[in-house]
N, CA, C and O atoms as a CHARMM CRD file, in Angstrom:
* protein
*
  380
    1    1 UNK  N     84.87000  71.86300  57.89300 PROA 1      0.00000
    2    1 UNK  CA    86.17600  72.08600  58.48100 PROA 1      0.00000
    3    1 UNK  C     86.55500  70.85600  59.29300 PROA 1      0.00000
    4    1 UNK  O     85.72000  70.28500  59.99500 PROA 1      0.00000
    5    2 UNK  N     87.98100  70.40000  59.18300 PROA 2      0.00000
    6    2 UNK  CA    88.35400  69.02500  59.80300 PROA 2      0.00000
    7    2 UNK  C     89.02900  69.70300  61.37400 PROA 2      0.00000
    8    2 UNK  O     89.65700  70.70700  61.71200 PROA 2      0.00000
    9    3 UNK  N     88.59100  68.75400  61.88300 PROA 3      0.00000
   10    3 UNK  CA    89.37200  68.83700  63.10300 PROA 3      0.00000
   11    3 UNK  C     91.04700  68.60600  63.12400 PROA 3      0.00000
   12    3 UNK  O     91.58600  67.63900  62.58500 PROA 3      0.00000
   13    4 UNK  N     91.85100  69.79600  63.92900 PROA 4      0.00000
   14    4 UNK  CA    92.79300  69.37600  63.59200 PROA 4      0.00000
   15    4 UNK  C     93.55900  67.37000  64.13700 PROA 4      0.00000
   16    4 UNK  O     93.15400  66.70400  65.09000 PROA 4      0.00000
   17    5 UNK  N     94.34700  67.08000  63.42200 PROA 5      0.00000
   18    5 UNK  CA    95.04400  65.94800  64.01700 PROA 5      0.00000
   19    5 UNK  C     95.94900  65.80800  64.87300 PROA 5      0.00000
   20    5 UNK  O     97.04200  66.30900  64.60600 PROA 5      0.00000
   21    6 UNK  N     95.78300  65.12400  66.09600 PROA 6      0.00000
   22    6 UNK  CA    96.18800  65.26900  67.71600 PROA 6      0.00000
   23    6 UNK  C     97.62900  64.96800  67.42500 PROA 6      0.00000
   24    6 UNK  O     98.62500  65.62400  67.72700 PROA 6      0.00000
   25    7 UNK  N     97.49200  63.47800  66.56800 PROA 7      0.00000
   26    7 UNK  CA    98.95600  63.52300  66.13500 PROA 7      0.00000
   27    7 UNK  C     99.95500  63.99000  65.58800 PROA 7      0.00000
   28    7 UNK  O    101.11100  63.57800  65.69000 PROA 7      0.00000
   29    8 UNK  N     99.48900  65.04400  64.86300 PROA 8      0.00000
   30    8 UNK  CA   100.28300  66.52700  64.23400 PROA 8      0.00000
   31    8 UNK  C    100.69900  67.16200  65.67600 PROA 8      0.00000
   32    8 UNK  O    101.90000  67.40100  65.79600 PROA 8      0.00000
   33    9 UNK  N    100.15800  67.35800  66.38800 PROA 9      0.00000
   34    9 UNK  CA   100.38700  68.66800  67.21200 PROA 9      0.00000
   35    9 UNK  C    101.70400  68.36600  68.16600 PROA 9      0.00000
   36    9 UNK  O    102.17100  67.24900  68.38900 PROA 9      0.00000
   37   10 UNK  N    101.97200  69.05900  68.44700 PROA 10     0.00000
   38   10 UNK  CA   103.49700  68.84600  69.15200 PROA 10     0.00000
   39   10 UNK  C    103.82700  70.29500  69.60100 PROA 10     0.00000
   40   10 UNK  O    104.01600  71.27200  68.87700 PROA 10     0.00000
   41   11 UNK  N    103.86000  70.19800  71.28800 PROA 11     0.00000
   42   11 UNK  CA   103.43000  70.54100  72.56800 PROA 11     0.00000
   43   11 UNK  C    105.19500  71.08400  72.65200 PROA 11     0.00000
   44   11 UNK  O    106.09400  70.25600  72.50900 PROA 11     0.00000
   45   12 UNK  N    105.43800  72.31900  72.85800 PROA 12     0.00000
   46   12 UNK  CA   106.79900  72.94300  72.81500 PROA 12     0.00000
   47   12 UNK  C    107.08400  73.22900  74.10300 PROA 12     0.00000
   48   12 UNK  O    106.26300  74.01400  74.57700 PROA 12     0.00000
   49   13 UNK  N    107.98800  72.87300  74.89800 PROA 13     0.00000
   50   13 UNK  CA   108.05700  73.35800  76.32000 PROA 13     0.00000
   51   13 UNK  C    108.82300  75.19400  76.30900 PROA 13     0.00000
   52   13 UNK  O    109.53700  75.82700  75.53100 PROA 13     0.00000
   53   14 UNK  N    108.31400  75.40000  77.33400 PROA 14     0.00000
   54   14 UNK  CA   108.31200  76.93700  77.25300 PROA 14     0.00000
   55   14 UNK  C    109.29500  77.08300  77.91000 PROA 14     0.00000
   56   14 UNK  O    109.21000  78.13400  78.54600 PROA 14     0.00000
   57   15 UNK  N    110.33200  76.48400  78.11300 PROA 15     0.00000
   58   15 UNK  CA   111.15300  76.67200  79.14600 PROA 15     0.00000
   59   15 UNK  C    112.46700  76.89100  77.71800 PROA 15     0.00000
   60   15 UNK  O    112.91300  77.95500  77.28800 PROA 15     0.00000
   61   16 UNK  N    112.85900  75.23500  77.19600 PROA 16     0.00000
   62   16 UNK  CA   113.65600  75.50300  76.41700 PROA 16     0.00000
   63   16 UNK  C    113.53000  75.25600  75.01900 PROA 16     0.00000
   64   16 UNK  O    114.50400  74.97200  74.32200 PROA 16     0.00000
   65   17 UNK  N    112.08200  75.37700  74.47500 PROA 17     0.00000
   66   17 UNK  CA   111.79800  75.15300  73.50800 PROA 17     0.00000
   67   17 UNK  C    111.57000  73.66500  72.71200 PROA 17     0.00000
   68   17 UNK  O    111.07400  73.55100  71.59200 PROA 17     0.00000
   69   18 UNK  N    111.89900  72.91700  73.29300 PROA 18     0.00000
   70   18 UNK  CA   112.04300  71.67100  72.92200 PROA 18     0.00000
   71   18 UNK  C    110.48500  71.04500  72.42800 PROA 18     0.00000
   72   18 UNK  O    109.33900  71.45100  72.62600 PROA 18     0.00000
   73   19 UNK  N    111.00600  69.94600  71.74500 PROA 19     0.00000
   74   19 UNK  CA   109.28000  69.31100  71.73500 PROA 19     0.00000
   75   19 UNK  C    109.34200  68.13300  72.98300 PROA 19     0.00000
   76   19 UNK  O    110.29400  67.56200  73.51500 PROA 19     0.00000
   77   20 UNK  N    107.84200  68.05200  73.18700 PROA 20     0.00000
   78   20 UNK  CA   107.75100  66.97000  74.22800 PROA 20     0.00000
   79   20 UNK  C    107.17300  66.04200  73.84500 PROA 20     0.00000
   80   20 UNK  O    106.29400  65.48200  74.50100 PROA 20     0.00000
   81   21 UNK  N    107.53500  65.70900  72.75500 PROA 21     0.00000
   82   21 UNK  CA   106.57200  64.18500  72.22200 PROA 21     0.00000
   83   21 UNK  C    108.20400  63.10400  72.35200 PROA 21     0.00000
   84   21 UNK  O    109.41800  63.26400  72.22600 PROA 21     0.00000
   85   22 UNK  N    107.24700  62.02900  72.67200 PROA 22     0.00000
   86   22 UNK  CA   108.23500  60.83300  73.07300 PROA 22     0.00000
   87   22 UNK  C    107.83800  59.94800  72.25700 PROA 22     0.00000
   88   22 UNK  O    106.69900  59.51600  72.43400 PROA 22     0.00000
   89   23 UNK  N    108.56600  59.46700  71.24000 PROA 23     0.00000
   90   23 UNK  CA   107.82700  58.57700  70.20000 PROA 23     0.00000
   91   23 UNK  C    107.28600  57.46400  70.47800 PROA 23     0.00000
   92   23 UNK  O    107.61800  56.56100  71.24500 PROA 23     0.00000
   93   24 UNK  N    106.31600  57.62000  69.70800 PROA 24     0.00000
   94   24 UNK  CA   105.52700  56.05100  70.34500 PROA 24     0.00000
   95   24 UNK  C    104.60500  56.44900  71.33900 PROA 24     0.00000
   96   24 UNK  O    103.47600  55.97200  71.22900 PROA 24     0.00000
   97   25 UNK  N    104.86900  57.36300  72.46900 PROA 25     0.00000
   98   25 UNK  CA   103.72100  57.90700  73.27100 PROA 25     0.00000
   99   25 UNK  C    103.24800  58.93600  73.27900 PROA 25     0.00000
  100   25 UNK  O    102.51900  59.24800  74.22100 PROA 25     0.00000
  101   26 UNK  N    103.45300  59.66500  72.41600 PROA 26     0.00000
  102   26 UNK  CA   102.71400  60.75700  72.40600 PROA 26     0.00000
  103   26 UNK  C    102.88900  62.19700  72.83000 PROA 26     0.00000
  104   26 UNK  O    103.43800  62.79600  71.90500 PROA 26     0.00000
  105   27 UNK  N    102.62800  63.04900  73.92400 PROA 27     0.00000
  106   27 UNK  CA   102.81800  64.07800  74.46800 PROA 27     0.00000
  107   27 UNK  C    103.36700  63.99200  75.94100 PROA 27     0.00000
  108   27 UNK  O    102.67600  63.50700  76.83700 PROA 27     0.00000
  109   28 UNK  N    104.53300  64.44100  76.14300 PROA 28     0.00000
  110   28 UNK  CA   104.81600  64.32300  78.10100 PROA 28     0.00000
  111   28 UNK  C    105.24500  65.24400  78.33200 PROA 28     0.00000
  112   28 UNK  O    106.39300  65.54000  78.00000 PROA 28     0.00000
  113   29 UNK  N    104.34200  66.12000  79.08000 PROA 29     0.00000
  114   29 UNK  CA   104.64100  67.09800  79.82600 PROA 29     0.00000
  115   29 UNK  C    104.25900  67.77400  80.94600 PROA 29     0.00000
  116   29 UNK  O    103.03200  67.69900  81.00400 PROA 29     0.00000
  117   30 UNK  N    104.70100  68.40700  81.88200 PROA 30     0.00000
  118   30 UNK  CA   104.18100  68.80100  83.11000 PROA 30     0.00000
  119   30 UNK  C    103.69300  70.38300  82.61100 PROA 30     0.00000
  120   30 UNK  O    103.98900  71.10900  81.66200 PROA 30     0.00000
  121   31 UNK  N    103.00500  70.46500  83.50300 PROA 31     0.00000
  122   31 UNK  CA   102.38800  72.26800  83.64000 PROA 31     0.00000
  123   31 UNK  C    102.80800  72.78200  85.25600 PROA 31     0.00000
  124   31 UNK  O    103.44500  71.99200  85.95400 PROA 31     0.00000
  125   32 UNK  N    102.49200  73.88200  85.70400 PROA 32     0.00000
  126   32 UNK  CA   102.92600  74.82400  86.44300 PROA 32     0.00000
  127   32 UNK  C    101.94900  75.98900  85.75000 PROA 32     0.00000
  128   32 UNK  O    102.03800  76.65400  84.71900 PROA 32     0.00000
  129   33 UNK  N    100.86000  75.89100  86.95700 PROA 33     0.00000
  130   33 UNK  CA    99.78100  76.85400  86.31400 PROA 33     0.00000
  131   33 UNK  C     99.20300  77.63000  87.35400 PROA 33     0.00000
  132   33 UNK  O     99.30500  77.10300  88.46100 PROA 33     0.00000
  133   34 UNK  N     98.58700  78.80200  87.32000 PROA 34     0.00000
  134   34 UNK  CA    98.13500  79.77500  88.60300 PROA 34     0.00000
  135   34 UNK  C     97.44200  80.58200  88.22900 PROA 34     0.00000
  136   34 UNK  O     97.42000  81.04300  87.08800 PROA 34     0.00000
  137   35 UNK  N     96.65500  80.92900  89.28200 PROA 35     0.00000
  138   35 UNK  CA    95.14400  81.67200  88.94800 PROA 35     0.00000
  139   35 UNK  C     94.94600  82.64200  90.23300 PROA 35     0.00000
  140   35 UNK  O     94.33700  82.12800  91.17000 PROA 35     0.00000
  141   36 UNK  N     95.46700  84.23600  90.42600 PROA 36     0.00000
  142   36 UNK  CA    95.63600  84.72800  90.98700 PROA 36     0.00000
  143   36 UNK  C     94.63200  84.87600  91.56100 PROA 36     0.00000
  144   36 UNK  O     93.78900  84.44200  90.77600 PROA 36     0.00000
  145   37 UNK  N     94.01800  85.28700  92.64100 PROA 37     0.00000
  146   37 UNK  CA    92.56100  85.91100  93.20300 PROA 37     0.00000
  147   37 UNK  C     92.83000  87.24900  93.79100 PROA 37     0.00000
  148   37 UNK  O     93.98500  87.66300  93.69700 PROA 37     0.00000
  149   38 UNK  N     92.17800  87.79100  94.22600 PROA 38     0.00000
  150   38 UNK  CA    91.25400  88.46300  94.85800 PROA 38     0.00000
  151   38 UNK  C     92.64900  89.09500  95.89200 PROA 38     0.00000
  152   38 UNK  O     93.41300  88.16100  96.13700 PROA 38     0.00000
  153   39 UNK  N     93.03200  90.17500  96.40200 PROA 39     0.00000
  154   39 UNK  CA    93.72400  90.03200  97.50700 PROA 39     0.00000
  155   39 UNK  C     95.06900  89.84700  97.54700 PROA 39     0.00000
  156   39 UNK  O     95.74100  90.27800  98.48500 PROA 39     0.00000
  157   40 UNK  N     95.64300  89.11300  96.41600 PROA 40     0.00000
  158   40 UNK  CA    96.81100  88.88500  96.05200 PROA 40     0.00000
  159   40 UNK  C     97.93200  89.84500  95.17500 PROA 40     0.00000
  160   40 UNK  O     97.34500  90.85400  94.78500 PROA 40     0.00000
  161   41 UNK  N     98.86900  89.83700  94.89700 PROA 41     0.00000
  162   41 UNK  CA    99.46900  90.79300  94.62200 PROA 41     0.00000
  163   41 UNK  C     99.39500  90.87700  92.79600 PROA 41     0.00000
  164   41 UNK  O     99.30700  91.83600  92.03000 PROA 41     0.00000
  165   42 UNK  N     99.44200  90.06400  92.67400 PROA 42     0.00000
  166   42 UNK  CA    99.19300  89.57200  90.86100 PROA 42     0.00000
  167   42 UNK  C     97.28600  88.82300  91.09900 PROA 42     0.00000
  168   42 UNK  O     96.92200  87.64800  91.05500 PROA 42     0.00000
  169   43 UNK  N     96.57000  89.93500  91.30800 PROA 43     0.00000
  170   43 UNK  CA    94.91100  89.52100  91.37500 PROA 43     0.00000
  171   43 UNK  C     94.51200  89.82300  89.98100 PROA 43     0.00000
  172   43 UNK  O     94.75700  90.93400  89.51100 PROA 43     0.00000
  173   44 UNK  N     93.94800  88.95800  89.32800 PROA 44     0.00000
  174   44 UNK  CA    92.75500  88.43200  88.24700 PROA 44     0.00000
  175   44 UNK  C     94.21800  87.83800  86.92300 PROA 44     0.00000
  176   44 UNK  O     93.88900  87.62500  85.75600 PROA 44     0.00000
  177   45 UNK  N     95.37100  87.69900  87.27300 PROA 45     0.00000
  178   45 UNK  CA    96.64700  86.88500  86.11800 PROA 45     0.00000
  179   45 UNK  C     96.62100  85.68400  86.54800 PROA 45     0.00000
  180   45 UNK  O     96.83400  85.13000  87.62600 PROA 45     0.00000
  181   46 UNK  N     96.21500  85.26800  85.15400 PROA 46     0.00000
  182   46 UNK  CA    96.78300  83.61700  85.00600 PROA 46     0.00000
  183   46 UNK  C     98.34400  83.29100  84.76600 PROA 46     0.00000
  184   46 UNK  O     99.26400  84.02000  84.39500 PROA 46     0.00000
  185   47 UNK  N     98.31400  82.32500  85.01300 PROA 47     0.00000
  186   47 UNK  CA    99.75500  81.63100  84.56200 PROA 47     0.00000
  187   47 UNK  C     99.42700  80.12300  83.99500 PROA 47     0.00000
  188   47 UNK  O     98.60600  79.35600  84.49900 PROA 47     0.00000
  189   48 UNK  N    100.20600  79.87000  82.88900 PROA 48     0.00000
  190   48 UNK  CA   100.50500  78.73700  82.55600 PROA 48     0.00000
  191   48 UNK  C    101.81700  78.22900  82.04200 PROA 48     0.00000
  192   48 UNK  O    102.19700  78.89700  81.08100 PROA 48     0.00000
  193   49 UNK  N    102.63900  77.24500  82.38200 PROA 49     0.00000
  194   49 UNK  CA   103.46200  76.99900  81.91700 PROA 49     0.00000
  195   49 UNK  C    104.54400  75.71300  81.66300 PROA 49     0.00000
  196   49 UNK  O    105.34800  75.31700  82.50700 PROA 49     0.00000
  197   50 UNK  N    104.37100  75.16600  80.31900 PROA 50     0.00000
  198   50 UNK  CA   104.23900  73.97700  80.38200 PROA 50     0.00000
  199   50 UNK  C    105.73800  73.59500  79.52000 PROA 50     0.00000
  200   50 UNK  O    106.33000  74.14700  78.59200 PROA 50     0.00000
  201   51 UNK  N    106.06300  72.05000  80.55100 PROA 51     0.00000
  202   51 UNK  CA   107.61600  72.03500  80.51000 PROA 51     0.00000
  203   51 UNK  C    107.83000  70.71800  80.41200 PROA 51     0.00000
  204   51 UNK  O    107.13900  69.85300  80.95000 PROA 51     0.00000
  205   52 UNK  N    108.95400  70.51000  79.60800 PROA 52     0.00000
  206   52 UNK  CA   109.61900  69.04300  79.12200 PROA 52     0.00000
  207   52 UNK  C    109.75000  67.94900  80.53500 PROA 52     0.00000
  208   52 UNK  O    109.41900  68.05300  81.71600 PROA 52     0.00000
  209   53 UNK  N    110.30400  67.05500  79.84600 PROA 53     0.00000
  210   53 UNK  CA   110.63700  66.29900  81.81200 PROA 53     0.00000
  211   53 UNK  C    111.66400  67.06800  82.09100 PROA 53     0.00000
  212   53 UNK  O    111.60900  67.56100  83.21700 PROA 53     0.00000
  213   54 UNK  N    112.85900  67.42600  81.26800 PROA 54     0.00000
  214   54 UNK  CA   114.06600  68.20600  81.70300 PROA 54     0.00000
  215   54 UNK  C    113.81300  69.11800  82.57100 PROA 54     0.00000
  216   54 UNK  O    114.21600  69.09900  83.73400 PROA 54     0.00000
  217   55 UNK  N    113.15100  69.94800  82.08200 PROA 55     0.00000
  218   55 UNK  CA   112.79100  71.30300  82.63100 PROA 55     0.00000
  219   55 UNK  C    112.14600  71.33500  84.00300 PROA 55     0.00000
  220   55 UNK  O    112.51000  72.01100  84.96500 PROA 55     0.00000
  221   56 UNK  N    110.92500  70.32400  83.91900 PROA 56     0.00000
  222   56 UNK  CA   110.14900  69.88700  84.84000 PROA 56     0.00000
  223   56 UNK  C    111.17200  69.59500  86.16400 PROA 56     0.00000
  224   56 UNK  O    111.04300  70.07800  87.28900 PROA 56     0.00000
  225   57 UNK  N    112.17600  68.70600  85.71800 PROA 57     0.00000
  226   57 UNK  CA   112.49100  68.03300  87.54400 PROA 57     0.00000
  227   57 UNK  C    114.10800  69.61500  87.80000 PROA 57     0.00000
  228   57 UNK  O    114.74100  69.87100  88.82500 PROA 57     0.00000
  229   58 UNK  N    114.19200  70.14900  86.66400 PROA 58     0.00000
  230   58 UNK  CA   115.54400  71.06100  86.84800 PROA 58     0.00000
  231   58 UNK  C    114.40100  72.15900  87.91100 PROA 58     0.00000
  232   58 UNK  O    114.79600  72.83800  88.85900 PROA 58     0.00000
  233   59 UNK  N    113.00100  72.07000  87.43300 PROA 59     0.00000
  234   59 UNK  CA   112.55800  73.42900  88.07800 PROA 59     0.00000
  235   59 UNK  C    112.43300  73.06800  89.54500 PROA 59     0.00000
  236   59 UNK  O    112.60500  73.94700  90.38900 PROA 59     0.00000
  237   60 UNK  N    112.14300  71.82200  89.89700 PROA 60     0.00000
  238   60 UNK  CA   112.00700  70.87600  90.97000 PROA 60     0.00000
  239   60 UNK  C    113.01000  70.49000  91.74100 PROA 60     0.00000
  240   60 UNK  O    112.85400  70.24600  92.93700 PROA 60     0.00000
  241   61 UNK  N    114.26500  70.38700  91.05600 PROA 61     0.00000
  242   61 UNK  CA   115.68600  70.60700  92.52400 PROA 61     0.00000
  243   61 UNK  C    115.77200  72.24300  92.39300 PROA 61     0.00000
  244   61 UNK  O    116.65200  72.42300  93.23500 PROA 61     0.00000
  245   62 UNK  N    115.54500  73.18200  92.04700 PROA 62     0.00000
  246   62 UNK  CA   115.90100  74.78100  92.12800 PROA 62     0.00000
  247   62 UNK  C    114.59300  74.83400  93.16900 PROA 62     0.00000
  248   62 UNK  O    114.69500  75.87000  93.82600 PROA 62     0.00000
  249   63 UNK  N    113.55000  74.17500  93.50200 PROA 63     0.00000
  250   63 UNK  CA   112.70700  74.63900  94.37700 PROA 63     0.00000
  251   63 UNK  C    112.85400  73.90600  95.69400 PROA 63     0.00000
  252   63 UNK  O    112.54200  74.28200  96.82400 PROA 63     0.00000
  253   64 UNK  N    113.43400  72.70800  95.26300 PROA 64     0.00000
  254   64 UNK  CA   113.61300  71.94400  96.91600 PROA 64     0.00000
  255   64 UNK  C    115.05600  72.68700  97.17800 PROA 64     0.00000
  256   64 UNK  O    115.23700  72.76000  98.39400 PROA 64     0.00000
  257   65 UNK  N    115.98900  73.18300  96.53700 PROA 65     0.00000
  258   65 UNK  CA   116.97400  73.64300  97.20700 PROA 65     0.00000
  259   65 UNK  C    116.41800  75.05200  97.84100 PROA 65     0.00000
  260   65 UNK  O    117.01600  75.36900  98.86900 PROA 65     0.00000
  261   66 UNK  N    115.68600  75.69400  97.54300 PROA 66     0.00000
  262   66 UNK  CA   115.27400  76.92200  98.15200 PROA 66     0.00000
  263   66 UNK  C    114.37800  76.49700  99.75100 PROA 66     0.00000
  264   66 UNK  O    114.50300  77.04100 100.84800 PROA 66     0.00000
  265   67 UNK  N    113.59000  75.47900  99.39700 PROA 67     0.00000
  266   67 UNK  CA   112.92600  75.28000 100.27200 PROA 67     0.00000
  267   67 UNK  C    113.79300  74.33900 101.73800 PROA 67     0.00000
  268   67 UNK  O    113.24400  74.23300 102.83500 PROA 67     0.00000
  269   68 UNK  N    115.17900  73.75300 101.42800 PROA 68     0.00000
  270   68 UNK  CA   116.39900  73.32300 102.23000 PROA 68     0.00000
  271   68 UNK  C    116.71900  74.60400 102.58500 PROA 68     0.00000
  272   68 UNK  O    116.06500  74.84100 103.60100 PROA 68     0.00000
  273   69 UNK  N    117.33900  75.50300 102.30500 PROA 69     0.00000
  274   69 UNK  CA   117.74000  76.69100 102.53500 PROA 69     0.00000
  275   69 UNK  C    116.73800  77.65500 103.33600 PROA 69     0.00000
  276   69 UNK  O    117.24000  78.37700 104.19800 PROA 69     0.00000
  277   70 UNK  N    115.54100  77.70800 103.14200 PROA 70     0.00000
  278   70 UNK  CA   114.66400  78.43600 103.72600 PROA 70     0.00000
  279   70 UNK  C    114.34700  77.46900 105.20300 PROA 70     0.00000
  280   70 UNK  O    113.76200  78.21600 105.98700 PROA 70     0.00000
  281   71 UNK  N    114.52500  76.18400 105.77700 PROA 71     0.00000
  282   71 UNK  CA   114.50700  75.40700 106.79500 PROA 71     0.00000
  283   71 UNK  C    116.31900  75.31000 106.68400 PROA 71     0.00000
  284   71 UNK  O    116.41700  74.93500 107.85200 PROA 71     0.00000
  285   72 UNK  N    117.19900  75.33500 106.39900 PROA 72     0.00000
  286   72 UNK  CA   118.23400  75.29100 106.99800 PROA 72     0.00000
  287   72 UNK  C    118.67300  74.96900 108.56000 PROA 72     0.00000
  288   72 UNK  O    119.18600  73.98900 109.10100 PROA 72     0.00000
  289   73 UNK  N    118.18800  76.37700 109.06700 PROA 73     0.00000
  290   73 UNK  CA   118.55400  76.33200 110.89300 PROA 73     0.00000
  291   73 UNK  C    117.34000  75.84300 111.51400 PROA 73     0.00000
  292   73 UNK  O    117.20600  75.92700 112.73400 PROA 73     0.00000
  293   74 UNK  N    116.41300  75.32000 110.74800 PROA 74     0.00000
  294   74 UNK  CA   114.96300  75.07100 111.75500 PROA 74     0.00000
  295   74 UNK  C    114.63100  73.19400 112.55600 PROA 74     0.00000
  296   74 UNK  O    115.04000  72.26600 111.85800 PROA 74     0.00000
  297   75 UNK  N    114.24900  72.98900 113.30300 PROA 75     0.00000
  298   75 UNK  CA   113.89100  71.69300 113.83100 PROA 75     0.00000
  299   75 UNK  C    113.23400  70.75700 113.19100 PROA 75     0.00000
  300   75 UNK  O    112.86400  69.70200 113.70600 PROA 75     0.00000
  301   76 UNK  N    113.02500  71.14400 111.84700 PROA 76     0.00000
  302   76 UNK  CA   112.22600  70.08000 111.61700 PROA 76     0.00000
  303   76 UNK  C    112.79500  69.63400 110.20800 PROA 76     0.00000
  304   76 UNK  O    113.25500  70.32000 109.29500 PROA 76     0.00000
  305   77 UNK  N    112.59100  68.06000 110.34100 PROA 77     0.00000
  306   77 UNK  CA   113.43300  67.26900 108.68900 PROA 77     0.00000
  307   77 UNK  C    112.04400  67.18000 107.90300 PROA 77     0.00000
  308   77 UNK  O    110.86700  66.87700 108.09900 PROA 77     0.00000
  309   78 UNK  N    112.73400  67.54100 107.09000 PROA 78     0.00000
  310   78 UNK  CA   111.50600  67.32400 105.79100 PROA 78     0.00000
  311   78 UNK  C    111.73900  65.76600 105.14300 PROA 78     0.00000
  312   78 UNK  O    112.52300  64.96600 105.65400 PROA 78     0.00000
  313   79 UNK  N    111.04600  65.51300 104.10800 PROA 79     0.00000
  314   79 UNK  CA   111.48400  64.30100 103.22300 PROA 79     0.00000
  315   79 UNK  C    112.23100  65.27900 102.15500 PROA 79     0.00000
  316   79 UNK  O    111.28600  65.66400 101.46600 PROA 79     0.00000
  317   80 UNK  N    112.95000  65.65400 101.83900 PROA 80     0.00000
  318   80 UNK  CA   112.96000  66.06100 100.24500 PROA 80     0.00000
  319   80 UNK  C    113.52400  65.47200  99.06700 PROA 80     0.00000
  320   80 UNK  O    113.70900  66.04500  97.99400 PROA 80     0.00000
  321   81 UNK  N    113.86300  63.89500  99.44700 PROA 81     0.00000
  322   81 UNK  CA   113.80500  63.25200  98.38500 PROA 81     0.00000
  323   81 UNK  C    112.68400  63.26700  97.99500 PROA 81     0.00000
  324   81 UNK  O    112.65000  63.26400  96.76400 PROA 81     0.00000
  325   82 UNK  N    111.80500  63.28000  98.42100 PROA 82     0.00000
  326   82 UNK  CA   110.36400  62.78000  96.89600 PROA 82     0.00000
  327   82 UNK  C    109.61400  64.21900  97.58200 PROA 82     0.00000
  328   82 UNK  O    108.57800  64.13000  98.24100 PROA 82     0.00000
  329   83 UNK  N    110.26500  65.46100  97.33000 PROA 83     0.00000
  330   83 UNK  CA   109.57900  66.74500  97.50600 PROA 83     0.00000
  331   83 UNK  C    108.36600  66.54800  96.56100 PROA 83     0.00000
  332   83 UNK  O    108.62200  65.76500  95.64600 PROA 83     0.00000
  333   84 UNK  N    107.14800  67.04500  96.54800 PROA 84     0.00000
  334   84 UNK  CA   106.00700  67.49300  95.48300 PROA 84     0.00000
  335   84 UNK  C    105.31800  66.21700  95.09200 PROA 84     0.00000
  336   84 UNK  O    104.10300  66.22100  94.89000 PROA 84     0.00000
  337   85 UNK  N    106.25400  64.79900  94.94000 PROA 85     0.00000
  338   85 UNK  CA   105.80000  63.78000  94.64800 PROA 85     0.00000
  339   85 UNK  C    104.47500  63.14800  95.66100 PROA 85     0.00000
  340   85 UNK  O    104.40200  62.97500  96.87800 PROA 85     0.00000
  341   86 UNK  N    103.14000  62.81600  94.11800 PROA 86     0.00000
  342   86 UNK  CA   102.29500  62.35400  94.94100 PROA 86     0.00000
  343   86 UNK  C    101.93000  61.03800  94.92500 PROA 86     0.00000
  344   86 UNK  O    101.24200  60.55200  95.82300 PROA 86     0.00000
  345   87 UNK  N    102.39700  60.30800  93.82000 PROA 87     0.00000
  346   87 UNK  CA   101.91600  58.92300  93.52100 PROA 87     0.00000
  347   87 UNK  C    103.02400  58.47700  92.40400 PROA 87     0.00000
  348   87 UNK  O    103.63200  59.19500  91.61100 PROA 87     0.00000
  349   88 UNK  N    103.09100  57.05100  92.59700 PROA 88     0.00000
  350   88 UNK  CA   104.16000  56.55100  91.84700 PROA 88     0.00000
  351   88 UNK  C    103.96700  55.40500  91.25000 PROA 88     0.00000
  352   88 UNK  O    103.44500  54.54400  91.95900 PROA 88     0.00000
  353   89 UNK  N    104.30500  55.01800  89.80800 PROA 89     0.00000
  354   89 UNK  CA   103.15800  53.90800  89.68300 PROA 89     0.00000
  355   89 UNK  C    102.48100  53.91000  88.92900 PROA 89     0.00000
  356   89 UNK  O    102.15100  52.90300  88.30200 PROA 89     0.00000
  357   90 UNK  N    101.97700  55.24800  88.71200 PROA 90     0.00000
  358   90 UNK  CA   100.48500  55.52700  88.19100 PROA 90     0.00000
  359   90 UNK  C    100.57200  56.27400  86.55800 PROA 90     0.00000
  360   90 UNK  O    100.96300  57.39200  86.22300 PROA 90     0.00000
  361   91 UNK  N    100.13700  55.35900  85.91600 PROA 91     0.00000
  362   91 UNK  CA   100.28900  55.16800  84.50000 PROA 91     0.00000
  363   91 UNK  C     99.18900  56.45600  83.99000 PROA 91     0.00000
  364   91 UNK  O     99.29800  57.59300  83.52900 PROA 91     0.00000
  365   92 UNK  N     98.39200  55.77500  84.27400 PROA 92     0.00000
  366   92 UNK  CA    97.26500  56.37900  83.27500 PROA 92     0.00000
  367   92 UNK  C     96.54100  57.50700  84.46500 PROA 92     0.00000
  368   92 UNK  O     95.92900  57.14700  85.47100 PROA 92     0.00000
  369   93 UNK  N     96.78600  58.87300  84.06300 PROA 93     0.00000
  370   93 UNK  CA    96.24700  59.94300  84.96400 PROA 93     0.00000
  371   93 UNK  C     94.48700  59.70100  85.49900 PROA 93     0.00000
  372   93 UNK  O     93.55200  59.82300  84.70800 PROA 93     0.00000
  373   94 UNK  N     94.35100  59.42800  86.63500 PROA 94     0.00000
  374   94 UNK  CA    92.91900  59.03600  86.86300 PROA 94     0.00000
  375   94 UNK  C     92.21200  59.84100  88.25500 PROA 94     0.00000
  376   94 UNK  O     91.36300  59.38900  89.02300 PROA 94     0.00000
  377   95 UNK  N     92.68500  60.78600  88.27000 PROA 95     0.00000
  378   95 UNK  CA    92.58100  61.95000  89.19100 PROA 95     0.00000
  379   95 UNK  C     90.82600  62.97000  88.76700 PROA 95     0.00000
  380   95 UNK  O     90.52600  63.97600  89.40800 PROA 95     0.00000
């Protein structure tokens, strides 16, 4: 039995269906994944869910606007231009 070919496969974002292959490079996509525990209200459900760049930064201003809104009246400034952002720059994932 052959292994399947990496370059066949093509990675569908779950958001709007799209493919996330970028020609020439391959696969780009973000995840959004969770692993409930113990105690929690959704205890022993996974989540996975994996999304185009579109999808990715649309899910990313719908969460910094919640999170503006939820500090609205409060004392303290956030950054939320580069909300979630951890590194920039960085080509090749080496985490």
């Amino acid at each position: 039995m052959t292994e399947p070919d990496p370059r066949q496969a093509d990675v569908r974002c779950d958001v709007c269906d799209c493919s996330t292959r970028v020609p020439g490079f391959g696969e780009q996509f973000g995840m959004l994944h969770a692993h409930w525990g113990y105690g929690s209200q959704h205890d022993g459900e996974r989540y996975r869910v994996r999304v185009c760049e579109s999808c990715f930064f649309k899910a990313l201003a719908f969460l910094r606007q919640e999170r503006r809104i939820s500090r609205l009246f409060g004392d303290a400034q956030s950054g939320d231009l580069h909300f979630g952002l951890v590194a920039r720059d960085e080509y090749w994932d080496e985490s």
